[in-house]
C-alpha positions as CSV (number, residue, x, y, z in Angstrom):
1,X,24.2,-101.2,151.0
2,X,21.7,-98.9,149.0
3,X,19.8,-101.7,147.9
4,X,19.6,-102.8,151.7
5,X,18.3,-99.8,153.0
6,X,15.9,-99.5,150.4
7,X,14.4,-102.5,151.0
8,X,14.4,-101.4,154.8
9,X,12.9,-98.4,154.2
10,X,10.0,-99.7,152.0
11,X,9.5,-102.5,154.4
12,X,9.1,-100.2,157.5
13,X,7.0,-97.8,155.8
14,X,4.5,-100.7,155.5
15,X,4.4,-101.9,158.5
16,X,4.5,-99.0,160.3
17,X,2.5,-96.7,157.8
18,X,4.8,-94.4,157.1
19,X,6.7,-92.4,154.5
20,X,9.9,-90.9,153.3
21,X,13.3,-91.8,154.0
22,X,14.6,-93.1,156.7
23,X,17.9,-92.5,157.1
24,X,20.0,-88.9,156.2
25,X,21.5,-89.0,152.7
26,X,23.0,-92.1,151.0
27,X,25.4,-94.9,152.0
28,X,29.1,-93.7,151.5
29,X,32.2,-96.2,150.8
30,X,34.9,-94.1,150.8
31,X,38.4,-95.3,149.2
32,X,41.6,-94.4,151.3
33,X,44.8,-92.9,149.5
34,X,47.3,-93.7,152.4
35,X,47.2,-96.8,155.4
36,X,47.6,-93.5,157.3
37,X,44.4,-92.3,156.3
38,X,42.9,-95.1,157.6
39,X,44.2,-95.3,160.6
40,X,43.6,-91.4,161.5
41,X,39.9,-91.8,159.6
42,X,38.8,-94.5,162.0
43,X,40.1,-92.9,165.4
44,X,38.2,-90.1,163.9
45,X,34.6,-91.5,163.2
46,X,35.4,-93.7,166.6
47,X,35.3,-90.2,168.4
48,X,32.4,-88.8,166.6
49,X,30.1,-89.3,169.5
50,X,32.4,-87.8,172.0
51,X,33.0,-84.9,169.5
52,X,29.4,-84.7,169.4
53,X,29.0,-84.5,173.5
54,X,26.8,-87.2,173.6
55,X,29.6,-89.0,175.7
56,X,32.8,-88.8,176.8
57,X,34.6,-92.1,176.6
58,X,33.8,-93.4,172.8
59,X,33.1,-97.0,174.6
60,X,29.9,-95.8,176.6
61,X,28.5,-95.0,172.8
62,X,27.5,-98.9,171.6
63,X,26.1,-98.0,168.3
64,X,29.8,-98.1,166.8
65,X,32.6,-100.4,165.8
66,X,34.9,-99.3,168.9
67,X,34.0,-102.4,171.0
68,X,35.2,-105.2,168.2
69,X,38.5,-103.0,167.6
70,X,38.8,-103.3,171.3
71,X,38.2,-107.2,171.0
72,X,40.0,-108.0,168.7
73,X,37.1,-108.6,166.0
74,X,36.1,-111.7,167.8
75,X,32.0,-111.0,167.4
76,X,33.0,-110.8,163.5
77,X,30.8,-108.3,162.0
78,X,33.9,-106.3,161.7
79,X,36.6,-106.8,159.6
80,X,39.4,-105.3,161.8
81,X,42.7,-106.3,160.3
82,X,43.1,-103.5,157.4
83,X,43.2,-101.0,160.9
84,X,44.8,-103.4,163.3
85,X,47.4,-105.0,161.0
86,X,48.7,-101.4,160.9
87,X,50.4,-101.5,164.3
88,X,51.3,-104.9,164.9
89,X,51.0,-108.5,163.8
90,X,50.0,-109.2,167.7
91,X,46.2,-109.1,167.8
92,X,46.8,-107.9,171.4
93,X,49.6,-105.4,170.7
94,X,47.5,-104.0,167.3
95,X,44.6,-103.7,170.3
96,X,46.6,-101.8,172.6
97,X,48.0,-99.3,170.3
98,X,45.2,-98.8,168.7
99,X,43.5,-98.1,171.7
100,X,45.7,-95.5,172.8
101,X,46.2,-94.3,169.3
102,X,42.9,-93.4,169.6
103,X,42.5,-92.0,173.6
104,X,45.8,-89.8,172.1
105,X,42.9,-87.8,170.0
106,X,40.2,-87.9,172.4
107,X,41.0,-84.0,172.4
108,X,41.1,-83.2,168.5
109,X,38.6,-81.1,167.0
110,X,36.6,-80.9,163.5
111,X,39.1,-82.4,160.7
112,X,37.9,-80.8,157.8
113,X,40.0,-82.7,155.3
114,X,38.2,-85.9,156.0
115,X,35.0,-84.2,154.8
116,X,37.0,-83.5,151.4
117,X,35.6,-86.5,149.7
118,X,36.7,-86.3,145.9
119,X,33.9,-87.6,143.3
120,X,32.3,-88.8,146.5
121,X,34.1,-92.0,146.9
122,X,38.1,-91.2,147.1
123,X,40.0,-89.5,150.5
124,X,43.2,-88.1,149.6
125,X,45.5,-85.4,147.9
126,X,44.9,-84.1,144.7
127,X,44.3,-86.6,141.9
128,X,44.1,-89.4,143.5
129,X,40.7,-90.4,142.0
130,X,42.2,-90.6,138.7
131,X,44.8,-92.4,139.4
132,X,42.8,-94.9,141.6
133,X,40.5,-95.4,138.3
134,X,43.2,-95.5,135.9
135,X,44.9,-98.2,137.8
136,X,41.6,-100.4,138.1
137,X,41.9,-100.6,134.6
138,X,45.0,-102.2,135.0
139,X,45.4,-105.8,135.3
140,X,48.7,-106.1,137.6
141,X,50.3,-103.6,139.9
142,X,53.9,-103.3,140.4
143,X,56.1,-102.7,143.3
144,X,59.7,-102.2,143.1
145,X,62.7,-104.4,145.2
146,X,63.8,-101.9,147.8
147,X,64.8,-102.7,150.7
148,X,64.3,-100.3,153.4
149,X,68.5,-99.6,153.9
150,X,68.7,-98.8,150.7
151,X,66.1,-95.9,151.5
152,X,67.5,-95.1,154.6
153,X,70.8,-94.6,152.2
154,X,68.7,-92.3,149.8
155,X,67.4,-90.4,152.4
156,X,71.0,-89.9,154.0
157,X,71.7,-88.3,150.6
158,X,69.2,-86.7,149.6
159,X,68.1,-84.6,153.1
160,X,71.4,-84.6,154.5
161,X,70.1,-86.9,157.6
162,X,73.1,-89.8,158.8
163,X,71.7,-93.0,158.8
164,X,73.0,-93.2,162.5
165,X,70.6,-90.7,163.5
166,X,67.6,-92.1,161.5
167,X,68.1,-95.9,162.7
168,X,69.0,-94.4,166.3
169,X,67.0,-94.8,169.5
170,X,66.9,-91.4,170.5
171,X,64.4,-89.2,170.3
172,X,66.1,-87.2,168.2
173,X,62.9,-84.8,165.4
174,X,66.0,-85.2,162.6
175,X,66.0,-88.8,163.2
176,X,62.1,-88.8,163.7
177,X,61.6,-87.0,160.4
178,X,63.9,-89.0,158.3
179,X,61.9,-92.4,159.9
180,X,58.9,-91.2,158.4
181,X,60.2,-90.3,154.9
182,X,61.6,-93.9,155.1
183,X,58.5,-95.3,156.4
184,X,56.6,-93.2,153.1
185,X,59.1,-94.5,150.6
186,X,59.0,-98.1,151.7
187,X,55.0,-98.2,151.9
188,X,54.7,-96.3,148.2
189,X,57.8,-98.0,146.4
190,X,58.0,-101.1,148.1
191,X,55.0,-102.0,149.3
192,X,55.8,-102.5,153.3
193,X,53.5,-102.7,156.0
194,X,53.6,-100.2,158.5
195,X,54.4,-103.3,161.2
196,X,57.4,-104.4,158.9
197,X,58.9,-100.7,158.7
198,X,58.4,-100.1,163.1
199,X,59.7,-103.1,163.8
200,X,62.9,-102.5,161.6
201,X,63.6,-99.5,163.4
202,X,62.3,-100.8,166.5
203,X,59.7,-97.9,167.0
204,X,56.3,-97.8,167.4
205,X,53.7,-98.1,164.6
206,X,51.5,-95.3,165.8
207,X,54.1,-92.3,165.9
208,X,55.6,-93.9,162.6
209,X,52.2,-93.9,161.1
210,X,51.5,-90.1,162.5
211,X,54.9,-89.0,161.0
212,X,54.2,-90.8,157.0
213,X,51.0,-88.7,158.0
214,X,52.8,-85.3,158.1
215,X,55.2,-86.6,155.4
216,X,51.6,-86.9,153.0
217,X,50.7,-83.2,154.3
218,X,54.3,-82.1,153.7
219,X,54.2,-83.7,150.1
220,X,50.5,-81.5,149.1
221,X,51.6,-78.1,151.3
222,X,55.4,-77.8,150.6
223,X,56.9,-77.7,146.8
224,X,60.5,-77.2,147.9
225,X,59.6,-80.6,149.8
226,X,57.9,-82.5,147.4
227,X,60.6,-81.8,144.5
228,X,63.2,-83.4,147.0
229,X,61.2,-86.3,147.5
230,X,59.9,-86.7,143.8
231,X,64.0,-87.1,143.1
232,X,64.5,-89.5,145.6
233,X,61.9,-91.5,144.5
234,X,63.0,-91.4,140.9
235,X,66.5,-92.4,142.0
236,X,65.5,-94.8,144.5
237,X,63.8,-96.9,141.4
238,X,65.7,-96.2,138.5
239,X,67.4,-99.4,137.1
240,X,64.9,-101.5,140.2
241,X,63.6,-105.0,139.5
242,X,59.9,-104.7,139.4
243,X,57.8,-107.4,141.1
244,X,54.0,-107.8,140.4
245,X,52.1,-107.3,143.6
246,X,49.9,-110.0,144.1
């Protein structure tokens, strides 16, 4: 991408006589720590022009991705499925709830964490650039065989929530909270989808995804917390078959 918009920069300070850059600062690729991440990181930049007051419904703005999220990739310059597989494996269902995923934050304001960019590439909590280039040096990646009632059982234990009240229907904040610690165990341990943990407790993706969202904060904000969890994890995969993750 910088080599592109050199090129287009040279080329249409020729033709156009001309000098200087063209566009504000370099191109960014920024690396994601958590699905949830991506998922909030998108709505966010989808919302940018709304933010900005330039309009207010992020479709009248053409001059972003919203419109192939919204059609399910078909003109494929965008690769939609890292965002989209996050809610469902129904293209139209992913659309839907993505859709409204996003229309949710229509009233959010400045995020300031997204603007945290670590070395300049990496978004995430503390460390997670070394960890990210460590494990490129690696040449396989493990997850451990979990499944996700045996986390639901750790997590029984562990935070004192029944298992009832976690796999219930009910709109219960226990049984919301100990979901989401589920939903964060499975995805870092195990290596589930987000659409594989909602449709196991037959919720939907995008409060799932927002609550392995505040699990994350939780995990950087609150040490009582993150010592619980840290235990969990190391009983969860002490004496675990490891598989390589292809």
């Amino acid at each position: 991408m910088q080599r592109l918009q050199f090129r287009y920069t040279r080329n249409y300070n020729i033709r156009y006589r001309t000098w200087g850059h063209l566009f504000q600062g370099r191109y960014k690729a920024i690396l994601c720590e958590k699905d949830s991440y991506l998922v909030e990181l998108s709505a966010y930049i989808h919302l940018n022009p709304v933010r900005a007051g330039l309009v207010r419904h992020p479709m009248e703005y053409r001059w972003t991705s919203y419109g192939s999220y919204l059609n399910g990739g078909k003109m494929g310059i965008v690769d939609v499925e890292p965002v989209l597989g996050q809610f469902s494996a129904d293209k139209g269902k992913a659309v839907r709830a993505y859709e409204q995923y996003v229309l949710d934050h229509m009233g959010d304001g400045h995020r300031g964490e997204f603007y945290k960019v670590e070395d300049q590439r990496f978004l995430g909590s503390e460390g997670f650039s070394d960890r990210i280039q460590r494990g490129a040096r690696e040449k396989v990646e493990h997850i451990y065989d979990i499944s996700l009632g045996d986390i639901v059982g750790g997590v029984e234990m562990r935070f004192g929530m029944p298992a009832s009240v976690i796999r219930g229907m009910s709109r219960n904040r226990k049984g919301a909270s100990g979901r989401s610690i589920v939903g964060y165990l499975g995805r870092k341990l195990a290596g589930y989808p987000l659409s594989s943990i909602a449709d196991y407790f037959r919720r939907d993706p995008v409060s799932l995804c927002q609550g392995m969202a505040k699990v994350e904060r939780r995990m950087r904000e609150e040490d009582g917390f993150r010592e619980k969890l840290m235990e969990l994890e190391k009983n969860l995969v002490e004496g675990r078959k490891r598989k390589i993750k292809k």
